[in-house]
Rosetta silent file (secondary structure, phi, psi, omega in degrees, C-alpha in Angstrom):
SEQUENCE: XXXXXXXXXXXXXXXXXXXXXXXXXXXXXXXXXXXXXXXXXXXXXXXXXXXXXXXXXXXXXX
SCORE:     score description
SCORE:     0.000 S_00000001
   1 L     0.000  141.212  162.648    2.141  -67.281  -47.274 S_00000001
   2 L  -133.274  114.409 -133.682    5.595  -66.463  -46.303 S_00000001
   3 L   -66.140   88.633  177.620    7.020  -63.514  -45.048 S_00000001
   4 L  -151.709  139.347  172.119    9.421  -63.172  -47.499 S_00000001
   5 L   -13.081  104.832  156.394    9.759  -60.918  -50.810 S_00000001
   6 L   110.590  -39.099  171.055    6.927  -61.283  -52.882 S_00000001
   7 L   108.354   29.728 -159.532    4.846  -63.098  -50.685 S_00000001
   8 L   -76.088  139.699  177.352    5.590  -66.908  -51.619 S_00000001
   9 L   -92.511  142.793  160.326    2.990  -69.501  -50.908 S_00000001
  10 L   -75.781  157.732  174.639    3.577  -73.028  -50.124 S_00000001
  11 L  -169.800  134.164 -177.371    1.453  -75.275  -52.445 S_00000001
  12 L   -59.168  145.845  174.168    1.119  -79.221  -52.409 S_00000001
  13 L  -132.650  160.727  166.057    2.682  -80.420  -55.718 S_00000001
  14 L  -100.490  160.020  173.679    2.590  -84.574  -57.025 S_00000001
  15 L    15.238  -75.210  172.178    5.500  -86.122  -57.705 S_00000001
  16 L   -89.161    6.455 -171.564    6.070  -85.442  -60.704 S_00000001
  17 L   -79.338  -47.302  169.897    5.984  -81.916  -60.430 S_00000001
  18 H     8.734  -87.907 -167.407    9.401  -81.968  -58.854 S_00000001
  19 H   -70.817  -25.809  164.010   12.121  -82.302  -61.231 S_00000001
  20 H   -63.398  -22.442 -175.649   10.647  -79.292  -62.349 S_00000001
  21 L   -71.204  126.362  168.891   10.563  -77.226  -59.142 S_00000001
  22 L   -83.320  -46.724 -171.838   13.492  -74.226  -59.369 S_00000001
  23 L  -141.990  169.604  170.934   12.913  -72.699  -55.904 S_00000001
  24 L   -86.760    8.832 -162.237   10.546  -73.384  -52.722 S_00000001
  25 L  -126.960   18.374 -160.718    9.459  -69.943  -52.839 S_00000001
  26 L   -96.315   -5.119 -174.906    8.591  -70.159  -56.227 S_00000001
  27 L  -107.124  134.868  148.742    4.692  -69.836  -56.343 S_00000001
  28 L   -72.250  165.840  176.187    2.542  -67.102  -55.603 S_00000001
  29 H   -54.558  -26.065 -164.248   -0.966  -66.656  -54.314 S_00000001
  30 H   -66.252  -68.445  168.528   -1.383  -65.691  -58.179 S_00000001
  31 H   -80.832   16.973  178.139   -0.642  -69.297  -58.990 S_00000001
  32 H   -87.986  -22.827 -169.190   -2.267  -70.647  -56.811 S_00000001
  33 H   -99.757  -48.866  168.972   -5.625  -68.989  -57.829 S_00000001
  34 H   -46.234  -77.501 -147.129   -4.279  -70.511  -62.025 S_00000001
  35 L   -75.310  -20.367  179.615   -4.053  -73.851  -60.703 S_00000001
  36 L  -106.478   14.017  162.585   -7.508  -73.984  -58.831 S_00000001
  37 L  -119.200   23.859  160.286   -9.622  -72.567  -61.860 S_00000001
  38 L  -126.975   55.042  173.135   -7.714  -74.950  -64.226 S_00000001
  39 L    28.144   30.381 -151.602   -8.601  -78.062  -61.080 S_00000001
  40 L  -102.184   -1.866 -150.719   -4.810  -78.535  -61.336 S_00000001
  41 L   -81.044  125.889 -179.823   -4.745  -77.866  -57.333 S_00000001
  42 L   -87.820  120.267  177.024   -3.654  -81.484  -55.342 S_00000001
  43 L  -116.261  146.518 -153.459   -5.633  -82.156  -52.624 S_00000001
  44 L   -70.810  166.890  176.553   -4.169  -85.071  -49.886 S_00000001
  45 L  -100.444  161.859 -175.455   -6.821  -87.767  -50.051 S_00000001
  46 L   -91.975  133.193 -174.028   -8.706  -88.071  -46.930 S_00000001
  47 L  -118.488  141.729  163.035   -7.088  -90.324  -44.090 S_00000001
  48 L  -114.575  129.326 -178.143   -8.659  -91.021  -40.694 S_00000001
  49 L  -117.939  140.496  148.675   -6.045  -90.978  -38.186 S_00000001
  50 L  -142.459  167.363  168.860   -6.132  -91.219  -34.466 S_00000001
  51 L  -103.685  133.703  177.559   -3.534  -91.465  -31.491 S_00000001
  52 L   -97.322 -167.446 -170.787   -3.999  -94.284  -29.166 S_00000001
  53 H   -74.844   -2.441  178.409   -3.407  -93.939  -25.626 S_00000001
  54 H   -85.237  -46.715 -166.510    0.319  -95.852  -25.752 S_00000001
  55 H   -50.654  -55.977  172.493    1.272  -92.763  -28.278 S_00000001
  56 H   -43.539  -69.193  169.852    0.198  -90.332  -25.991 S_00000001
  57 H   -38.128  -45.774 -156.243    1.751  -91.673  -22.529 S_00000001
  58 H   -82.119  -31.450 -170.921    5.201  -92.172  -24.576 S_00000001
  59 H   -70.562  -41.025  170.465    5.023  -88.440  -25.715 S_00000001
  60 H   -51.891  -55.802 -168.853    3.998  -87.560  -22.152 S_00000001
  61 L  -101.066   51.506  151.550    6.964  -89.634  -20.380 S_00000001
  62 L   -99.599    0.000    0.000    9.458  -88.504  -23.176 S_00000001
C-alpha cells in the first residue's frame, strides 16, 4: 500500500498488461483481492540467488 489517496497498491503485472496501464496508483487492495480469486495474480518464478564474497568486498570498499 501507499500512503496516498485511496490507498493504492503496487501489484506485479506481465508484459502485456502495460500498454494498458493509465496510472501507477491505479489498483487497489480491492483489485488485488479480483485478480487472486480469478488466479489472474503474477507470481515471479522462483530464482535462487546468492552473493559471492567478490560482490560483497566491492560493496564494502565502495
Amino acid at each position: 500500500m501507499r500512503a496516498r489517496p485511496g490507498a493504492p497498491v503496487a501489484l506485479p503485472l506481465h508484459w502485456d498488461e502495460l500498454d494498458s496501464l493509465s496510472s501507477a496508483s491505479q489498483f487497489s487492495i480491492e483489485d488485488v483481492l479480483q485478480r487472486q480469486a480469478a488466479n489472474k495474480l503474477f507470481v515471479y518464478p522462483s530464482i535462487r540467488q546468492s552473493l559471492t564474497q567478490q560482490m560483497v568486498t566491492e560493496v564494502d570498499d565502495g
